[in-house]
mmCIF file as Biopython writes it, N, C-alpha, C and O atoms, coordinates in Angstrom:
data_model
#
loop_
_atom_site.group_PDB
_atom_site.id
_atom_site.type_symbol
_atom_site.label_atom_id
_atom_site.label_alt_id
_atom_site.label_comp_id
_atom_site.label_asym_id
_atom_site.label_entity_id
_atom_site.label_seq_id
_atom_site.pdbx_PDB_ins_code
_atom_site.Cartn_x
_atom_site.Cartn_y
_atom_site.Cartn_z
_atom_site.occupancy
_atom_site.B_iso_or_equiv
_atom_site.auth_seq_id
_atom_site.auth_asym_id
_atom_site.pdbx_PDB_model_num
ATOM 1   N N  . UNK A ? 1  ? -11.039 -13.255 -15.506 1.0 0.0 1  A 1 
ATOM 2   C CA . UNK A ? 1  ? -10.606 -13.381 -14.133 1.0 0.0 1  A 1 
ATOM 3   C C  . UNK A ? 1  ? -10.683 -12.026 -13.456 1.0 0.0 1  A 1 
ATOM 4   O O  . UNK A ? 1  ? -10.639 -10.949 -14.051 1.0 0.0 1  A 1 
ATOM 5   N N  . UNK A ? 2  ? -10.787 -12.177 -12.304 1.0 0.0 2  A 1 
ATOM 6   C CA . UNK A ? 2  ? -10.962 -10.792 -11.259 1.0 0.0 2  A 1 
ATOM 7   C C  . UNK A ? 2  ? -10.236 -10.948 -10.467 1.0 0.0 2  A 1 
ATOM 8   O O  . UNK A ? 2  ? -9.623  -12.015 -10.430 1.0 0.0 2  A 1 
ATOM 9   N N  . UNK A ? 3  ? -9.975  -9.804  -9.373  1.0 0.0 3  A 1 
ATOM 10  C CA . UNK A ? 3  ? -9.520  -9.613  -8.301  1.0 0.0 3  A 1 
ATOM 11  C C  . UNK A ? 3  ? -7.791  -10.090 -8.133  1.0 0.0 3  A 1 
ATOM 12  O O  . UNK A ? 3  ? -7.568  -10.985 -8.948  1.0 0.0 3  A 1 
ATOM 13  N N  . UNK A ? 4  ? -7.037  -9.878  -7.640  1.0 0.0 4  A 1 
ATOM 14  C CA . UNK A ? 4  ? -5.585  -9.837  -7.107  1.0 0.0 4  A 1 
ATOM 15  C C  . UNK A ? 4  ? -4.831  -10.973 -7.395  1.0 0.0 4  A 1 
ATOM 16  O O  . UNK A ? 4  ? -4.490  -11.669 -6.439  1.0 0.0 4  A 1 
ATOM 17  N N  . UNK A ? 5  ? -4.455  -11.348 -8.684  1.0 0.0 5  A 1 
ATOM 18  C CA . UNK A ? 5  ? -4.330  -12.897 -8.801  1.0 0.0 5  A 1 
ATOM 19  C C  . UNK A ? 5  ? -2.928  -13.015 -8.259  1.0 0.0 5  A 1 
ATOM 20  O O  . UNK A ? 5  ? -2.489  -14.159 -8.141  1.0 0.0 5  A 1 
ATOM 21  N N  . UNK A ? 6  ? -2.147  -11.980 -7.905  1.0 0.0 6  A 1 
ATOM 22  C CA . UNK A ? 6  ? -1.118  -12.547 -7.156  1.0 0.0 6  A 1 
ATOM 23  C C  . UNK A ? 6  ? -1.376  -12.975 -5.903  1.0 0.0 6  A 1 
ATOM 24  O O  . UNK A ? 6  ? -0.415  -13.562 -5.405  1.0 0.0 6  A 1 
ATOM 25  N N  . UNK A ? 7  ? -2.222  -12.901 -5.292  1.0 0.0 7  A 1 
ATOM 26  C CA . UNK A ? 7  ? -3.125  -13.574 -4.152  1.0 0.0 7  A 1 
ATOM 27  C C  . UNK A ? 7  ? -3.616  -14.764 -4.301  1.0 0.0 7  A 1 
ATOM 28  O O  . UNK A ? 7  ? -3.805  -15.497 -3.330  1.0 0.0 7  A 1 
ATOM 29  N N  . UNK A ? 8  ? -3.921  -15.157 -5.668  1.0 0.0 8  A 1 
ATOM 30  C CA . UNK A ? 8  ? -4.252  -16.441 -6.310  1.0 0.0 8  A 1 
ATOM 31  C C  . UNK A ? 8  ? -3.357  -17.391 -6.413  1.0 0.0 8  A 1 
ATOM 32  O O  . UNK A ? 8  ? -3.645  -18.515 -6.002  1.0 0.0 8  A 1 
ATOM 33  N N  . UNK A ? 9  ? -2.356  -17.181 -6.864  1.0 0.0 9  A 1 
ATOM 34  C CA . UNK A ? 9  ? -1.042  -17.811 -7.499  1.0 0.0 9  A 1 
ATOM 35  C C  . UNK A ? 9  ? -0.013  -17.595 -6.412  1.0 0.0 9  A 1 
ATOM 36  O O  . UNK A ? 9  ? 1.102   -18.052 -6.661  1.0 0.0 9  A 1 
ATOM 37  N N  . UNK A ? 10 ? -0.201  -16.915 -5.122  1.0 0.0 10 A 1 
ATOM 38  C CA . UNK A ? 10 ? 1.520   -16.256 -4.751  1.0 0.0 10 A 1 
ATOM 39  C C  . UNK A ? 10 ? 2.065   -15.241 -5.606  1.0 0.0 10 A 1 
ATOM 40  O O  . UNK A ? 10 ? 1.664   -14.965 -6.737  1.0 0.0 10 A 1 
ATOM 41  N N  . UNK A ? 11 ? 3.089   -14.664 -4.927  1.0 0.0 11 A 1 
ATOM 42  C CA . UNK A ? 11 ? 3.508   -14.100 -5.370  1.0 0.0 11 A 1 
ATOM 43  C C  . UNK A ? 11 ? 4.755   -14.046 -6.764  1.0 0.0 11 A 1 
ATOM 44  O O  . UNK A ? 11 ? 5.758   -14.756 -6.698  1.0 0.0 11 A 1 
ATOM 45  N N  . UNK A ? 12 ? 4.508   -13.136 -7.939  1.0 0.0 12 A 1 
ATOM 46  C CA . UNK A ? 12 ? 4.943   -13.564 -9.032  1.0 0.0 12 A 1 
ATOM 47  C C  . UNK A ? 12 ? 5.904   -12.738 -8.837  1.0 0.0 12 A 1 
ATOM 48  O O  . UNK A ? 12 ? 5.944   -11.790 -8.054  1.0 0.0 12 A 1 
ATOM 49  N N  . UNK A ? 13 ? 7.245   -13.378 -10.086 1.0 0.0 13 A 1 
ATOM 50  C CA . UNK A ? 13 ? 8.707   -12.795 -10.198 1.0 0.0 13 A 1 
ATOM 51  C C  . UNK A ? 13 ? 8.134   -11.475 -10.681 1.0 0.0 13 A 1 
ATOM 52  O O  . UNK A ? 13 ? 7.153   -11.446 -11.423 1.0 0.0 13 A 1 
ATOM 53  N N  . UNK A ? 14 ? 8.748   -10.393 -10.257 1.0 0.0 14 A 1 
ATOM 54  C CA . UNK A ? 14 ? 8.016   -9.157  -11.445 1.0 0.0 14 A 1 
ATOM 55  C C  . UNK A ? 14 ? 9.127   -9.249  -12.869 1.0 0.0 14 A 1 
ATOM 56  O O  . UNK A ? 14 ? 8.694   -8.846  -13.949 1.0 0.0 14 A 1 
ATOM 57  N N  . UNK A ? 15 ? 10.250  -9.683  -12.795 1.0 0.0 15 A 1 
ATOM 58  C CA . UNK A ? 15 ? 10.883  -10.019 -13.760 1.0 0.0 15 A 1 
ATOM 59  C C  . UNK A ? 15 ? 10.222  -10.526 -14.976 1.0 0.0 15 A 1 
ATOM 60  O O  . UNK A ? 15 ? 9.966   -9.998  -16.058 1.0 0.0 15 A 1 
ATOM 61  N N  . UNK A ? 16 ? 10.044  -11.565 -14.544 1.0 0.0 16 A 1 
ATOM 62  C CA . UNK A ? 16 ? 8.604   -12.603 -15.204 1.0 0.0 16 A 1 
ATOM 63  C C  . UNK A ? 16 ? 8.169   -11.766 -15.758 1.0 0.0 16 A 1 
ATOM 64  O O  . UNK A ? 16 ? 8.830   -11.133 -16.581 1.0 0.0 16 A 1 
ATOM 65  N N  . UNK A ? 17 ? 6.987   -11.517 -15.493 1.0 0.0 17 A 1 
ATOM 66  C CA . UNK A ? 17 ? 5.928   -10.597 -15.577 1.0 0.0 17 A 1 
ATOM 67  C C  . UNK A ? 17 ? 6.738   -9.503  -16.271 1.0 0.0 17 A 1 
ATOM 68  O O  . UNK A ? 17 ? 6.451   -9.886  -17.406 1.0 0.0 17 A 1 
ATOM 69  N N  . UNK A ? 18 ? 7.477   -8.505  -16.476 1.0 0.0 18 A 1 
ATOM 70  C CA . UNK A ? 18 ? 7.981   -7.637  -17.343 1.0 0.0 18 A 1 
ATOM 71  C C  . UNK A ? 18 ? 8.395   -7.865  -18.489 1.0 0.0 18 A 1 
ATOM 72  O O  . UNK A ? 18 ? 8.293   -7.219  -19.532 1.0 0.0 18 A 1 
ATOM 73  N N  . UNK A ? 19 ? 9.222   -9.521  -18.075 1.0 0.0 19 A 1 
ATOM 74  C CA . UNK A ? 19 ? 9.912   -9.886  -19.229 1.0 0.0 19 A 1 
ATOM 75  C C  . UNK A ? 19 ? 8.459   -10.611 -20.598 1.0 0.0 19 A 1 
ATOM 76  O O  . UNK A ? 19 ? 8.513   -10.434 -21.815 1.0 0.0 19 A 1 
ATOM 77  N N  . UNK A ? 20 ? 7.552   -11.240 -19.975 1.0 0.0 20 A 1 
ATOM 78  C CA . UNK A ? 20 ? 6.686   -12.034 -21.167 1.0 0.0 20 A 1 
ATOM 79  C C  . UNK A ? 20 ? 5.671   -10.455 -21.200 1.0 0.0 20 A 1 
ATOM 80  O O  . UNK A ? 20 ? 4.563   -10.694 -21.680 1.0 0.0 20 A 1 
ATOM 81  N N  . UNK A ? 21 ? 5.856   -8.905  -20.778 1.0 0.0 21 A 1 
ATOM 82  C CA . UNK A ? 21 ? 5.077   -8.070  -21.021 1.0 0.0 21 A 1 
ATOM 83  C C  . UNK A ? 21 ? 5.686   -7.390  -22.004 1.0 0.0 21 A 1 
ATOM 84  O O  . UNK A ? 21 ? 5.001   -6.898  -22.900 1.0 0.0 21 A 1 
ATOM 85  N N  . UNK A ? 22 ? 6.760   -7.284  -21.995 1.0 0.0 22 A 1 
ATOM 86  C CA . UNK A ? 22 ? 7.808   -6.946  -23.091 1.0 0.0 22 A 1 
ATOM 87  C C  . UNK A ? 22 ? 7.808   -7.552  -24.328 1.0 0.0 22 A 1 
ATOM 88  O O  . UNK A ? 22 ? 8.414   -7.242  -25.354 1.0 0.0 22 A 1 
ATOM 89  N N  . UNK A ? 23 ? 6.937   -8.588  -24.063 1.0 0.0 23 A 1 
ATOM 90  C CA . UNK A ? 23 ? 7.136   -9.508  -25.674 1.0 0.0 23 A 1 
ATOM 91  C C  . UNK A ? 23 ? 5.840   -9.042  -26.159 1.0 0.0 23 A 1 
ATOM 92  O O  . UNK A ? 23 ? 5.843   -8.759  -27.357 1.0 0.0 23 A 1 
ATOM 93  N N  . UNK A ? 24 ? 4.759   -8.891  -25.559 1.0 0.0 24 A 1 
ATOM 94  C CA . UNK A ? 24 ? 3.559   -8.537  -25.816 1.0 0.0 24 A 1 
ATOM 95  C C  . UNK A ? 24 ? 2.575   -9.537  -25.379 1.0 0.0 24 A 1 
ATOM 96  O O  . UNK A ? 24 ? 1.826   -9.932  -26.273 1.0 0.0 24 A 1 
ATOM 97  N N  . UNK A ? 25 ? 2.408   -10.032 -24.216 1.0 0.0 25 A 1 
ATOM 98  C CA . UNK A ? 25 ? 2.041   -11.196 -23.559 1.0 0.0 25 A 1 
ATOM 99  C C  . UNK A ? 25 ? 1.191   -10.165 -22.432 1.0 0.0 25 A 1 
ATOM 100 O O  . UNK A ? 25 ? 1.716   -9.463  -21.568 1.0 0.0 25 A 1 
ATOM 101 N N  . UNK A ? 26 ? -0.390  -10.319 -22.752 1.0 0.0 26 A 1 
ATOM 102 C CA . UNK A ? 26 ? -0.834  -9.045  -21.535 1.0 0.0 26 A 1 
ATOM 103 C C  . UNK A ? 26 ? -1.138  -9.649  -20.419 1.0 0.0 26 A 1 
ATOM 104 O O  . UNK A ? 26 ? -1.074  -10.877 -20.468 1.0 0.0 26 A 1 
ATOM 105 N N  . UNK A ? 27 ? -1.585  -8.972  -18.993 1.0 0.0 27 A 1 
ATOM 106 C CA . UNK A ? 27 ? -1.048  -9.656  -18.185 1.0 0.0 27 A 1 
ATOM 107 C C  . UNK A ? 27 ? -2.243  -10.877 -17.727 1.0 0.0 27 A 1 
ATOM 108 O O  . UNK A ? 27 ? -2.083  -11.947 -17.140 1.0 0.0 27 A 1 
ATOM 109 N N  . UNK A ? 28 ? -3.347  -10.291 -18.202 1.0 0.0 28 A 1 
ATOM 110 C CA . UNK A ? 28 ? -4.004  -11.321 -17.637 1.0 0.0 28 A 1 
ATOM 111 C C  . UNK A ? 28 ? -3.261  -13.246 -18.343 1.0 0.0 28 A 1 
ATOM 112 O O  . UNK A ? 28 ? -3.196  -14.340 -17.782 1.0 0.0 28 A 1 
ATOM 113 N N  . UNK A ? 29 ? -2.861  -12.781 -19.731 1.0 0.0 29 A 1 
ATOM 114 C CA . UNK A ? 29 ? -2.317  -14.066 -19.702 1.0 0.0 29 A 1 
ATOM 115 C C  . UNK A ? 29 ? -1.109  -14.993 -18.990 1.0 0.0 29 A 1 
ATOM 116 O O  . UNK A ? 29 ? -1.029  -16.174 -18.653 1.0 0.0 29 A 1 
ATOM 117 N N  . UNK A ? 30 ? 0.035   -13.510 -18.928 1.0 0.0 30 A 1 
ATOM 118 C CA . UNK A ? 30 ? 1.135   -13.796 -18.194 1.0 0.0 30 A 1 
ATOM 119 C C  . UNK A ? 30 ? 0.479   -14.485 -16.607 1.0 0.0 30 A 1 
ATOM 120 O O  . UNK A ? 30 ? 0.916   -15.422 -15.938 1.0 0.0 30 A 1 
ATOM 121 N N  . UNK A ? 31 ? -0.171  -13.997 -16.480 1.0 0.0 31 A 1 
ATOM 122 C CA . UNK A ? 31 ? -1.030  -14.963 -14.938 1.0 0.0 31 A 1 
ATOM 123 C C  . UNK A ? 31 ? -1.280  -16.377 -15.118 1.0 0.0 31 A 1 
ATOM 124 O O  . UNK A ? 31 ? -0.890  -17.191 -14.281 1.0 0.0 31 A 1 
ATOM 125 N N  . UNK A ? 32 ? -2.063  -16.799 -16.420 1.0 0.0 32 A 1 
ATOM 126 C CA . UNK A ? 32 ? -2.489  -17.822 -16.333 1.0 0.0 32 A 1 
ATOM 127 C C  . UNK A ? 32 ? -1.340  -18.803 -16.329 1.0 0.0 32 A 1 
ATOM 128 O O  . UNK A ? 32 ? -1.092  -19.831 -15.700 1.0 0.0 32 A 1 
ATOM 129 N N  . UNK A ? 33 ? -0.519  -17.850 -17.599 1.0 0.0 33 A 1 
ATOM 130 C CA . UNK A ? 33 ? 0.658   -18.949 -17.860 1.0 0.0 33 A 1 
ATOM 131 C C  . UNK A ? 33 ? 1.361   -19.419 -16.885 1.0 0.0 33 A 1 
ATOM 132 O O  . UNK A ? 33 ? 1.621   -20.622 -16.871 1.0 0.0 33 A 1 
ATOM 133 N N  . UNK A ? 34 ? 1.881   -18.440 -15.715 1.0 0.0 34 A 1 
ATOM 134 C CA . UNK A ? 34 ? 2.201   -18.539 -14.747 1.0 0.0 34 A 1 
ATOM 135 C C  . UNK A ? 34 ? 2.300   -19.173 -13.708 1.0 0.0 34 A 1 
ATOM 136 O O  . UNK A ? 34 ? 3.277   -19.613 -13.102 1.0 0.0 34 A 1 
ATOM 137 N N  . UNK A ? 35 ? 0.522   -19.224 -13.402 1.0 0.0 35 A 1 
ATOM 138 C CA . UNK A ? 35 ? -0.107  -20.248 -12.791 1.0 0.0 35 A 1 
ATOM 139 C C  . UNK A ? 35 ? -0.305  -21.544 -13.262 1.0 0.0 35 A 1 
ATOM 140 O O  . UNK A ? 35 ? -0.076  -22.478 -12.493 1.0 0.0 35 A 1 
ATOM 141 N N  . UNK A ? 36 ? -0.705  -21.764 -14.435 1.0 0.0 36 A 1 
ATOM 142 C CA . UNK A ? 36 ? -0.538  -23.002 -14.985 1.0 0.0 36 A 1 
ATOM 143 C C  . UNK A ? 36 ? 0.887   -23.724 -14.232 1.0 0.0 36 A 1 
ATOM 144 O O  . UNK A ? 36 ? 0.876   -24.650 -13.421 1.0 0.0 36 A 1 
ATOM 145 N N  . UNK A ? 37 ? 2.238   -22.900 -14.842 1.0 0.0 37 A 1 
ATOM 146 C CA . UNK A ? 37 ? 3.389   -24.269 -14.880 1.0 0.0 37 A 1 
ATOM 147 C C  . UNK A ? 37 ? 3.684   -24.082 -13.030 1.0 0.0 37 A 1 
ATOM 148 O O  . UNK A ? 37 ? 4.293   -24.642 -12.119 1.0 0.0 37 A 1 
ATOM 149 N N  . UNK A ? 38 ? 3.289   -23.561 -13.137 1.0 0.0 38 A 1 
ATOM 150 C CA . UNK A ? 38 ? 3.066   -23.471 -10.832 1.0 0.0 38 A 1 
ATOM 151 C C  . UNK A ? 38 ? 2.320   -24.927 -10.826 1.0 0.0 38 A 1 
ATOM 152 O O  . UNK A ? 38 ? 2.831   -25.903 -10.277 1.0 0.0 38 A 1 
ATOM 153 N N  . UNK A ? 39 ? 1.160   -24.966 -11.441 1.0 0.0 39 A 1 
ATOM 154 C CA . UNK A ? 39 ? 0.411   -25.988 -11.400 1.0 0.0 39 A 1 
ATOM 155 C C  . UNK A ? 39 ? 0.914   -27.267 -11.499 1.0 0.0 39 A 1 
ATOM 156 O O  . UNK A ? 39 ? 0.817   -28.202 -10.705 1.0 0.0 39 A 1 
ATOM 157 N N  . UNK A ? 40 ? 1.700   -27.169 -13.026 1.0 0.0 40 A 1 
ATOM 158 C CA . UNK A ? 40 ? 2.259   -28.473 -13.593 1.0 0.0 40 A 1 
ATOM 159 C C  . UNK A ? 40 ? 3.549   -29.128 -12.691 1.0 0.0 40 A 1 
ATOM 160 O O  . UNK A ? 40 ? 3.671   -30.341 -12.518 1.0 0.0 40 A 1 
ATOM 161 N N  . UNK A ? 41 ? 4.386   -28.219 -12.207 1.0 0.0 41 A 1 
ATOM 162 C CA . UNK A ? 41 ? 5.334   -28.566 -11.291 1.0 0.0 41 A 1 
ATOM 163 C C  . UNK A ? 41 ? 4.959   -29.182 -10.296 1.0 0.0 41 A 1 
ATOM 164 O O  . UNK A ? 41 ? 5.699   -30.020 -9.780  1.0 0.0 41 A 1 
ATOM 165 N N  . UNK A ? 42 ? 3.572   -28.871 -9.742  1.0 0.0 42 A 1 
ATOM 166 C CA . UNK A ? 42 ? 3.273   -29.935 -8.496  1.0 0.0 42 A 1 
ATOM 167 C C  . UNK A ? 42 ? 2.646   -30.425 -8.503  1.0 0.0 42 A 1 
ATOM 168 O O  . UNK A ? 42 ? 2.270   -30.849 -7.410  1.0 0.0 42 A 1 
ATOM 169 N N  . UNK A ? 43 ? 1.731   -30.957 -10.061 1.0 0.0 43 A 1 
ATOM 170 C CA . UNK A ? 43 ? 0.935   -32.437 -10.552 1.0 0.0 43 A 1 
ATOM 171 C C  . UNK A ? 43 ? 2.460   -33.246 -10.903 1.0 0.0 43 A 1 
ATOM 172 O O  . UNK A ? 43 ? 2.456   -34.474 -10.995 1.0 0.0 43 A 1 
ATOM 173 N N  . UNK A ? 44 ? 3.561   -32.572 -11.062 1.0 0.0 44 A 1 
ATOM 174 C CA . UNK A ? 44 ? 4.555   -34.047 -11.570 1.0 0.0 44 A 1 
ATOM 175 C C  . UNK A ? 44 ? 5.457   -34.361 -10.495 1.0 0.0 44 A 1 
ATOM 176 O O  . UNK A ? 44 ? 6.369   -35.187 -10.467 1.0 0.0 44 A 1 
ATOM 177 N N  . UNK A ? 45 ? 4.928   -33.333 -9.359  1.0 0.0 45 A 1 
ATOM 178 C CA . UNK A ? 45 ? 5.669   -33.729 -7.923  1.0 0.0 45 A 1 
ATOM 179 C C  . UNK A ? 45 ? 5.174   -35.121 -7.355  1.0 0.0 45 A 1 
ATOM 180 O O  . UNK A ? 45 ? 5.968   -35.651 -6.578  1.0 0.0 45 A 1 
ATOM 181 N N  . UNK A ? 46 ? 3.991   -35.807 -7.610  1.0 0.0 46 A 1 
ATOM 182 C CA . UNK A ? 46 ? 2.653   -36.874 -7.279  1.0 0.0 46 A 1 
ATOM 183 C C  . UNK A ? 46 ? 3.449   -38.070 -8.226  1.0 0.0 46 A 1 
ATOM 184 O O  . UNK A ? 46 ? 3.661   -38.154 -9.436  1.0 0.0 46 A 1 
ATOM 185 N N  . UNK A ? 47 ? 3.776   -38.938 -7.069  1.0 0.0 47 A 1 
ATOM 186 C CA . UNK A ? 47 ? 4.404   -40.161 -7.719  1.0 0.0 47 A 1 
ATOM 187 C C  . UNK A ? 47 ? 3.441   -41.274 -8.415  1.0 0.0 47 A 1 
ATOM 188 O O  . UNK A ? 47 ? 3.824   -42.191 -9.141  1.0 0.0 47 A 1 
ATOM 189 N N  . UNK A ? 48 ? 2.271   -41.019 -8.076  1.0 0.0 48 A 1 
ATOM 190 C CA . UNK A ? 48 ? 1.174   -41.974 -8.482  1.0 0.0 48 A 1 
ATOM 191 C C  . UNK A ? 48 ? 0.630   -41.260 -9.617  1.0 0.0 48 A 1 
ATOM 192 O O  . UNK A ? 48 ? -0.145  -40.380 -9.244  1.0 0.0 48 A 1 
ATOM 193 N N  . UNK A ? 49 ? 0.796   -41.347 -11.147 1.0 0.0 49 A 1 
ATOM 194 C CA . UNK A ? 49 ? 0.421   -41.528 -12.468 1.0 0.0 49 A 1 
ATOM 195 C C  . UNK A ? 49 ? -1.100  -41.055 -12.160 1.0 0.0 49 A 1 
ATOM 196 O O  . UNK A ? 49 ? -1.539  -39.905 -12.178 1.0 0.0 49 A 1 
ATOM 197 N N  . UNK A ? 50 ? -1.831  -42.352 -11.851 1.0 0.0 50 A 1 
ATOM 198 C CA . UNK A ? 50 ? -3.050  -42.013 -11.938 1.0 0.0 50 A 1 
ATOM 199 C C  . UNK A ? 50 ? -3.782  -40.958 -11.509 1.0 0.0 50 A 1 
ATOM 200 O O  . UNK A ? 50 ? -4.730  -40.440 -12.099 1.0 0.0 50 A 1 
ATOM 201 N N  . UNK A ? 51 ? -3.055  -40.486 -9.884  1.0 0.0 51 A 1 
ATOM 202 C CA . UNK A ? 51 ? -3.581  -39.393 -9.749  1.0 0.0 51 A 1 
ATOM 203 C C  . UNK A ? 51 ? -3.156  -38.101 -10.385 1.0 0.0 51 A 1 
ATOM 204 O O  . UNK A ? 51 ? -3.909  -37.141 -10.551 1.0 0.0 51 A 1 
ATOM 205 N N  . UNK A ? 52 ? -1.966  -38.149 -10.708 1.0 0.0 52 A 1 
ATOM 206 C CA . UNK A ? 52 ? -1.726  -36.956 -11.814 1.0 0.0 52 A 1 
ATOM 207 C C  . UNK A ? 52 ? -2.853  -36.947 -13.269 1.0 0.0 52 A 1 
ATOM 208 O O  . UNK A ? 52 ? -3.482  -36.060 -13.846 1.0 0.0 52 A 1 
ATOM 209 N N  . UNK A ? 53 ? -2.723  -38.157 -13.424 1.0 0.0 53 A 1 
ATOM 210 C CA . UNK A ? 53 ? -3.852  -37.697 -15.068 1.0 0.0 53 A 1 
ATOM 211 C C  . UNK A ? 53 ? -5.307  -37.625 -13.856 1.0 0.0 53 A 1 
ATOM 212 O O  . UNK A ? 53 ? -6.250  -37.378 -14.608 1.0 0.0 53 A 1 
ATOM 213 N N  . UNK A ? 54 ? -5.685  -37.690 -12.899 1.0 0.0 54 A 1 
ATOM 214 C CA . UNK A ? 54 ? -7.070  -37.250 -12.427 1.0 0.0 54 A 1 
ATOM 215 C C  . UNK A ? 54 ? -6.975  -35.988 -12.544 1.0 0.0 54 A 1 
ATOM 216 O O  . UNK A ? 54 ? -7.744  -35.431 -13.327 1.0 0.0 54 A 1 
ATOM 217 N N  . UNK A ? 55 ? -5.887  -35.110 -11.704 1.0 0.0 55 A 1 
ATOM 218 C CA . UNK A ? 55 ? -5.880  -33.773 -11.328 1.0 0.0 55 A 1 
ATOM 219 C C  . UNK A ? 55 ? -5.970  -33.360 -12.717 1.0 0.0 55 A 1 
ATOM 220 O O  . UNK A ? 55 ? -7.062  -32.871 -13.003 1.0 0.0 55 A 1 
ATOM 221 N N  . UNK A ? 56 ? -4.940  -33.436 -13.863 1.0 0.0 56 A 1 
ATOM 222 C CA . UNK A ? 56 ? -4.853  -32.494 -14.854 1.0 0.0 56 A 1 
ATOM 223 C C  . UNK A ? 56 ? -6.013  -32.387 -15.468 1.0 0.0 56 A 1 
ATOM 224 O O  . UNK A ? 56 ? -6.447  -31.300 -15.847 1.0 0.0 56 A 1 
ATOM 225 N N  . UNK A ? 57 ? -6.921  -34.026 -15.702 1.0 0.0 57 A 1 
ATOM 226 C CA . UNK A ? 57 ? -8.594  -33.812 -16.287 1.0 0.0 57 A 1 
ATOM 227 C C  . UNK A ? 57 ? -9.107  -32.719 -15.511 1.0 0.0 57 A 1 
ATOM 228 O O  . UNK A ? 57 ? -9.294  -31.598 -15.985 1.0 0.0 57 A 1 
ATOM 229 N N  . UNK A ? 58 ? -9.294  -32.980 -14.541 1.0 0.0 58 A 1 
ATOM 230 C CA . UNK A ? 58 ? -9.653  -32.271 -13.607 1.0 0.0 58 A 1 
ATOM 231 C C  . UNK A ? 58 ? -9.663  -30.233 -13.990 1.0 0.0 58 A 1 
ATOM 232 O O  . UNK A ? 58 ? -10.511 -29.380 -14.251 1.0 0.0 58 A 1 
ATOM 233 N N  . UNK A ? 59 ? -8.196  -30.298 -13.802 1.0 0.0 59 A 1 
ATOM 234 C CA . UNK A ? 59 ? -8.250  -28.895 -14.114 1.0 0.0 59 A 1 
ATOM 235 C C  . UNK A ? 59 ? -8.422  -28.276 -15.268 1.0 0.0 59 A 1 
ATOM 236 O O  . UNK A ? 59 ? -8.898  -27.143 -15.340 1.0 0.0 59 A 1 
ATOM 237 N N  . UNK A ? 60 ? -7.877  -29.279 -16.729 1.0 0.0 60 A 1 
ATOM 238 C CA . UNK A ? 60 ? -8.564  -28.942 -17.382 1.0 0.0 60 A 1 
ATOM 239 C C  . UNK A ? 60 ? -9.821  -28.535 -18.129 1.0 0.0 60 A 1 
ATOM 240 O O  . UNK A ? 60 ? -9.887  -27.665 -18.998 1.0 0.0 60 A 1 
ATOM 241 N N  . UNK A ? 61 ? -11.113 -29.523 -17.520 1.0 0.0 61 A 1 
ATOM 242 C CA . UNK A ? 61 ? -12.104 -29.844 -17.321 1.0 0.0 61 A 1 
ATOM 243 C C  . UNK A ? 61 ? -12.691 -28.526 -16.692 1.0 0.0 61 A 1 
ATOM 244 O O  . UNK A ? 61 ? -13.572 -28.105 -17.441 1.0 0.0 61 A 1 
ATOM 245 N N  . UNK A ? 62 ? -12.540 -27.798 -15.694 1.0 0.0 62 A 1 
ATOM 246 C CA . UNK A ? 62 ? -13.010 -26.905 -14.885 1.0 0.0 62 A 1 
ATOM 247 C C  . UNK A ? 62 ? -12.269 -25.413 -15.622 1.0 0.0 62 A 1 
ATOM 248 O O  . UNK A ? 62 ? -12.600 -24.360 -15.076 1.0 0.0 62 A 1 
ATOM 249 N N  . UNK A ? 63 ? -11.413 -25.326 -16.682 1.0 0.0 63 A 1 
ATOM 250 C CA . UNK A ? 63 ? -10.897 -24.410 -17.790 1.0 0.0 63 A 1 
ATOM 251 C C  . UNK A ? 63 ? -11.978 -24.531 -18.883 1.0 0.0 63 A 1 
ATOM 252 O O  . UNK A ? 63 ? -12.097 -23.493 -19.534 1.0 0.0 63 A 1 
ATOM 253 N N  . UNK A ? 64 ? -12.688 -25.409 -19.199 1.0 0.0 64 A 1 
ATOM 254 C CA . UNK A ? 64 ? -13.389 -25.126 -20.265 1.0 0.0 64 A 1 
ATOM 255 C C  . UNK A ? 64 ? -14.597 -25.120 -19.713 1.0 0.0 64 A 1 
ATOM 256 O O  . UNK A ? 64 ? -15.310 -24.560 -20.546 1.0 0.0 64 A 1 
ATOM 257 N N  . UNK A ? 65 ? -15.231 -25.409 -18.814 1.0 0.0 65 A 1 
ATOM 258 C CA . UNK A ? 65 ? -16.295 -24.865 -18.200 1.0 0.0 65 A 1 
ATOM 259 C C  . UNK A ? 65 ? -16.488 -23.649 -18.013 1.0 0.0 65 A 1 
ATOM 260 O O  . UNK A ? 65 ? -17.603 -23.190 -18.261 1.0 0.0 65 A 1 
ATOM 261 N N  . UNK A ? 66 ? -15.519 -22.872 -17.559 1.0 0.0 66 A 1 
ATOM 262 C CA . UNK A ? 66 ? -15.496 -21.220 -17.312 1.0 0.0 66 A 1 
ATOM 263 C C  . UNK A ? 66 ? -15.326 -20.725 -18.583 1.0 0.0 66 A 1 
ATOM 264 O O  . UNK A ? 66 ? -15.502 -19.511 -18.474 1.0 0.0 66 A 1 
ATOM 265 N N  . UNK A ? 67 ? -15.077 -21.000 -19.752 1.0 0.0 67 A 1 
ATOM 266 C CA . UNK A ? 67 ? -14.871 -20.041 -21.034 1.0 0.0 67 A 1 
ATOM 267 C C  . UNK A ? 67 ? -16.327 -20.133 -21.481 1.0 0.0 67 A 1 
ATOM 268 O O  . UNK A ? 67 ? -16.704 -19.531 -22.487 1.0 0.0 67 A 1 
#
């Protein structure tokens, strides 16, 4: 990943971010992780099932394309 991902994601707790850097969590992952449950919180906000399992294929799908 490149460029300003707190621009990507919003802005992150720096707490956060200190606290999973402190464990040994570097940051590009602390981002993803980050972003991920950002993610997951508002695929389970979507009262319709089906479209939640579209989105998550979805994003998962477009995660293993980029590796």
């Amino acid at each position: 990943m490149e460029g300003n991902h707190g621009a990507t994601i919003g802005r992150l707790d720096e707490d956060s971010v200190f606290y999973m850097q402190s464990r040994g969590m570097d940051l590009e992952s602390t981002y993803e992780l980050m972003a991920e449950a950002r993610m997951e919180n508002v695929i389970h906000s979507i009262s319709d099932k089906s479209i939640q399992a579209y989105i998550e294929e979805t994003i998962r799908g477009k995660g293993k394309e980029e590796e």
